[in-house]
C-alpha positions as a Markdown table, in Angstrom:
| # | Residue | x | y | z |
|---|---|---|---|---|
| 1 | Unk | 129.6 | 119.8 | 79.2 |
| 2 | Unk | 126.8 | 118.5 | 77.2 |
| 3 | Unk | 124.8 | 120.4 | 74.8 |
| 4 | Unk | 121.4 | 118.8 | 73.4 |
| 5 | Unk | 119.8 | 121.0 | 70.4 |
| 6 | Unk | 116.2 | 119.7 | 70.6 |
| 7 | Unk | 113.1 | 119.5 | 67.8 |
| 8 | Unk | 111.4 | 122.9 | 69.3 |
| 9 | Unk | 114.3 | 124.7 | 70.0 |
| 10 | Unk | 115.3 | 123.7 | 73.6 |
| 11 | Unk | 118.9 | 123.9 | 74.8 |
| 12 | Unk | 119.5 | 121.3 | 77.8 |
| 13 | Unk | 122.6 | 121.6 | 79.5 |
| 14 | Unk | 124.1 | 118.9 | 81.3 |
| 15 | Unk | 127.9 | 118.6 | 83.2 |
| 16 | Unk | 127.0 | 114.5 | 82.7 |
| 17 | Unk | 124.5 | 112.8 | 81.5 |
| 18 | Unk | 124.1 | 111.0 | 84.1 |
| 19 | Unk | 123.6 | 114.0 | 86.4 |
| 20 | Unk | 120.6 | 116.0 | 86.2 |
| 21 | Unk | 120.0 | 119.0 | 83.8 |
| 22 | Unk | 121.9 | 122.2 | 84.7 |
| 23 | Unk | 120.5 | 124.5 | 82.8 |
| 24 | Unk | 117.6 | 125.0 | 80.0 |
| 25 | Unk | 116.9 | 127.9 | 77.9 |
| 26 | Unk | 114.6 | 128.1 | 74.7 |
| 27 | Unk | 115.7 | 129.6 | 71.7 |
| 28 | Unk | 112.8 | 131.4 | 70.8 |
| 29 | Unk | 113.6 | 133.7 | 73.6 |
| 30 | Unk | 117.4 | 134.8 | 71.9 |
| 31 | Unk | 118.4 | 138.0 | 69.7 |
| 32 | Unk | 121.6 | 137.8 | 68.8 |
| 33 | Unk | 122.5 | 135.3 | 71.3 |
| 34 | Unk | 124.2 | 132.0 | 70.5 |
| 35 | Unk | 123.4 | 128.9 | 71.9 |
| 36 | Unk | 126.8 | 128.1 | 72.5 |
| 37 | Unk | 127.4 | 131.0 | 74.2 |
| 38 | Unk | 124.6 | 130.5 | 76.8 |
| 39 | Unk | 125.4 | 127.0 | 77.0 |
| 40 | Unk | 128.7 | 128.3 | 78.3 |
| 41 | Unk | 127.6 | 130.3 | 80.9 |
| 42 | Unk | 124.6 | 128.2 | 81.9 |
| 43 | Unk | 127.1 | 125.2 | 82.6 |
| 44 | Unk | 129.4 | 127.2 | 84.9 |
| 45 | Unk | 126.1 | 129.0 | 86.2 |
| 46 | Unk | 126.5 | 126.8 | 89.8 |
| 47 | Unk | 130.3 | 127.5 | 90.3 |
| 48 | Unk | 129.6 | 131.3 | 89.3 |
| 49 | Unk | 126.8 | 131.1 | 92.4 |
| 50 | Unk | 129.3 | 129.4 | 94.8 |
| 51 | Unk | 132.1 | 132.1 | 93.8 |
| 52 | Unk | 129.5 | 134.8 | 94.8 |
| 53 | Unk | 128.2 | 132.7 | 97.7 |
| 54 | Unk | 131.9 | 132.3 | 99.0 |
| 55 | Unk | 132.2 | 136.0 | 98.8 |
| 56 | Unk | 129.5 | 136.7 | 101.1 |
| 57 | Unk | 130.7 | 134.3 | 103.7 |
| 58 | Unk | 133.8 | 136.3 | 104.4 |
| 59 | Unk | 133.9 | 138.3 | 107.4 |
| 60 | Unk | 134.2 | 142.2 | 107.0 |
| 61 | Unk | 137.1 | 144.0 | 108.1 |
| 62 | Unk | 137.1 | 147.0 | 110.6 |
| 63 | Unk | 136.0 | 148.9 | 107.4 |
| 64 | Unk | 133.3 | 146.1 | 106.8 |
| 65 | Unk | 135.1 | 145.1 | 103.1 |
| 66 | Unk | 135.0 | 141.5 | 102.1 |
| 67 | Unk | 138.5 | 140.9 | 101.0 |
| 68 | Unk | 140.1 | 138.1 | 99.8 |
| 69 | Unk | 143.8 | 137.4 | 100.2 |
| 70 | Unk | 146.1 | 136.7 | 96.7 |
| 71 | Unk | 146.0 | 132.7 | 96.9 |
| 72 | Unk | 141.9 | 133.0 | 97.4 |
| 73 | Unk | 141.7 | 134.9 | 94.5 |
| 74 | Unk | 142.8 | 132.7 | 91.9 |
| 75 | Unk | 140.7 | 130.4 | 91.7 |
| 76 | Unk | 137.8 | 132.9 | 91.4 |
| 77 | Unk | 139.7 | 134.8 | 88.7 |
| 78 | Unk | 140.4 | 131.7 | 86.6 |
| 79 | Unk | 136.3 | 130.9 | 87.3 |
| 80 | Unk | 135.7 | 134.4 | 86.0 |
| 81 | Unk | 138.0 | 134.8 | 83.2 |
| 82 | Unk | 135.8 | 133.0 | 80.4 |
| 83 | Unk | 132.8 | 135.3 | 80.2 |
| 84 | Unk | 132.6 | 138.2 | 79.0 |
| 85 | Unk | 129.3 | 141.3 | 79.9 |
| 86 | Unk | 127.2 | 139.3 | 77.4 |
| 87 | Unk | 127.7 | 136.3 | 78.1 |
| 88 | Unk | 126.5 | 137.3 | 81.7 |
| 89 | Unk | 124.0 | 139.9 | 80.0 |
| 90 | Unk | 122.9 | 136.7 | 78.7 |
| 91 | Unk | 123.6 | 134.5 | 82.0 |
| 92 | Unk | 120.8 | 137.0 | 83.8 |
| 93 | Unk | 118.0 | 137.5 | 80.6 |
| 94 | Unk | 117.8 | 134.7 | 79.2 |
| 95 | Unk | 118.0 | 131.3 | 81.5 |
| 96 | Unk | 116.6 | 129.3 | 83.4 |
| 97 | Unk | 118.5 | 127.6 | 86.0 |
| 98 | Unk | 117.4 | 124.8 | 87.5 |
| 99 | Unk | 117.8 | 124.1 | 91.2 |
């Protein structure tokens, strides 16, 4: 992950730098947020999406639960495990993600 601290206050986020930008957020927006933090979360923003999309895809059960079996799981939960509520507080008030 690459972090880029520009002149006005503009976090860029970048998996490469030779991919385009993941994630921007400006700093004038932030109370008692870290850059850092948001950086964070912005750069694992897309897998967070697929995780979630994933989930949807699964067919219901008779009881019309999505349910995912033990080995399916772990991947998710290791996905999941680094963020805390404000860093996806943050993840949902204060970026931009780009598409």
């Amino acid at each position: 992950m690459n972090l880029k601290y520009q002149p006005e206050d503009m976090v860029i986020v970048q998996d490469d730098p030779d991919y385009p930008i993941v994630a921007s957020l400006t700093m004038a927006k932030l109370e008692g947020m870290t850059a850092h933090i948001l950086g964070k979360v912005m750069a694992a923003a897309p897998l967070l999406v697929c995780v979630l999309d994933g989930l949807m895809d699964l067919e219901p059960d008779d009881e019309g639960y999505r349910t995912l079996s033990k080995e399916r799981m772990v991947p998710i939960r290791h996905a999941l495990s680094a963020f805390t509520l404000a860093d996806l507080v943050a993840l949902i008030h204060y970026t931009h993600i780009v598409k």
